[in-house]
C-alpha positions, 0 to 999 in steps of 0.5 A: 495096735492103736486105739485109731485101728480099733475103731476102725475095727469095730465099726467095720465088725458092725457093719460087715461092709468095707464101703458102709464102713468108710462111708460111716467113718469118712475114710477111703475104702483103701485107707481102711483096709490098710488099717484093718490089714496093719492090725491083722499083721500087728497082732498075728491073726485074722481078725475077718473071713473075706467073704463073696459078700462082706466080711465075718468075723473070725472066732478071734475076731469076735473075742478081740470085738468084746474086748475092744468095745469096752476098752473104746468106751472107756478111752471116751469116758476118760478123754470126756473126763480130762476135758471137764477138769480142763475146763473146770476153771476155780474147780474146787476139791475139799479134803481133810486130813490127820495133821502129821499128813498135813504136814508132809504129803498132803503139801507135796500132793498139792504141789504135784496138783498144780503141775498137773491141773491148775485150774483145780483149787484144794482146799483142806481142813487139818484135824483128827479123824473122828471130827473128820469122819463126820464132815465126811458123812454130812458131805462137807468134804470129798474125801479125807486122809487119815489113819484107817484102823478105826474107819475101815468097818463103816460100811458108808466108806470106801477106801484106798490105802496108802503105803505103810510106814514105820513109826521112829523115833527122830531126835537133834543131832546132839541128842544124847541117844543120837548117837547109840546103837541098838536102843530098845524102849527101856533105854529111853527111861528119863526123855520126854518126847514132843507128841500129838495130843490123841492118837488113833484109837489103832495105835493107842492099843499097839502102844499099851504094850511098849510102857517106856515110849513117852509118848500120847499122854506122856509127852512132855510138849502136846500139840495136834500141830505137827509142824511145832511138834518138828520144830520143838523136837530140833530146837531141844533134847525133846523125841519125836516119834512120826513116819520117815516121810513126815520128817523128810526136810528136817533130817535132810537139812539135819535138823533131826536124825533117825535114832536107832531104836528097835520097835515091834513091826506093829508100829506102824501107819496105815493112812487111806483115802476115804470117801463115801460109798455113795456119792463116789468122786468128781472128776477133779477129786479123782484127780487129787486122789490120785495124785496123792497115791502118786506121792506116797508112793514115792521111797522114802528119804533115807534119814542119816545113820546114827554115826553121822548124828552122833557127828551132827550136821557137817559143814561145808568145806571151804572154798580153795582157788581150784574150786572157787 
């Protein structure tokens, strides 16, 4: 079954004729009913009673009629919609989202966008979500991404939630917890952290139960730049407490490692898409949208285990005449 025999279906059920139907779709009366017949055996079921005069619909036939009728509608609108983004040339998407997202998918989401479409330009403003929230509202934006705990009740909003994560702990190779099993909270008494300067409110109130994280306002380096925040954290004995995907580069270059530390399941992300009831999505927001679903989709890298950050990052072995 095509969307070719579907149409032809469909016109062939509005008519009841064979010879007004060809005549509609300017096809032969025989490569018609070769089309109408190849569906029947495709499916298993008559789809019309040949009549002395004309055809009827069969009660399958008239189900399959409701079913096709919409689903043609919709293959036009989107073949009508993949065009304009063809055509849409310096098109313009405006985002914004968190900056530990600005840092991590929101770069791969772009990158995925010009493969797919790029003719479409992105442009993105990196921040929190209460000043986000309000550039969402004045129509300054097409949609944001960022933490949802404190926007999913906003009766403006529609959202589209993106995989949860956990939250861990990351330290350099050589950090003195890289290397210990079993951590809990009470074992990093004494270490400072590197850490975004205000968290969502959400996770602010999951946090006031673990006391012992340095994390929010314990941090001993502040910044709302995530990027600093990795930086800082490999270049010293200062933890980091971001998302597995956030940090994919530096634990795959073994700049960071995942430390093994137990904490409660409620430490977690919950990042959405939001965008305005209202005024829905263009076509190439739609696209963007998408594609970053696409990427958070995505499994996350799988950090080095903390025997191998106890060793720290390997050196490649030298070259033998075999191999060289």
């Amino acid at each position: 079954m095509n969307l070719r025999q579907l149409q032809h279906f469909v016109a062939l059920a509005e008519t009841g004729s064979v010879r007004r139907t060809s005549a509609r779709l300017n096809l032969s009366q025989p490569a018609l009913s070769k089309s109408i017949r190849a569906l029947e055996e495709d499916l298993g079921v008559v789809l019309f009673d040949r009549l002395p005069r004309g055809l009827r619909l069969t009660p399958v036939g008239t189900w399959l009629l409701s079913r096709s009728v919409p689903l043609l509608a919709e293959a036009r609108q989107l073949r009508n919609e993949i065009e304009l983004i063809r055509r849409q040339t310096g098109s313009e998407v405006r985002i914004a989202a968190g900056t530990v997202l600005c840092a991590s998918l929101i770069p791969r989401s772009l990158a995925r966008l010009r493969e797919v479409a790029p003719s479409i330009r992105g442009i993105v403003s990196a921040g929190y979500w209460d000043d986000q929230k309000t550039m969402l509202l004045n129509a300054e934006i097409d949609f944001l991404v960022a933490d949802a705990r404190d926007l999913e009740d906003i009766a403006e909003f529609e959202l589209a939630r993106l995989p949860v994560e956990p939250i861990c702990a990351f330290a350099r190779p050589g950090h003195p917890l890289a290397g210990r099993r079993g951590l809990t909270p009470a074992d990093l008494r004494g270490f400072d952290a590197a850490g975004l300067t205000r968290l969502p409110k959400g996770l602010e109130r999951v946090l006031r139960d673990l006391p012992d994280l340095p994390v929010g306002g314990g941090s001993a380096v502040g910044s709302d730049d995530f990027g600093l925040l990795r930086t800082v954290a490999a270049a010293s004995d200062l933890l980091l407490f971001a998302p597995p995907g956030a940090v994919s580069d530096q634990t795959g270059r073994g700049e960071l490692v995942r430390l093994d530390l137990s904490l409660p399941v409620e430490v977690q992300t919950h990042f959405a898409i939001v965008w305005r009831r209202d005024r829905g999505l263009s076509p190439s927001a739609e696209l963007l949208k998408r594609t970053i679903l696409e990427c958070a989709a995505l499994p996350p890298p799988v950090s080095p285990s903390p025997a191998a950050a106890a060793r720290g990052p390997r050196s490649a072995p030298a070259a033998t005449a075999e191999t060289a």
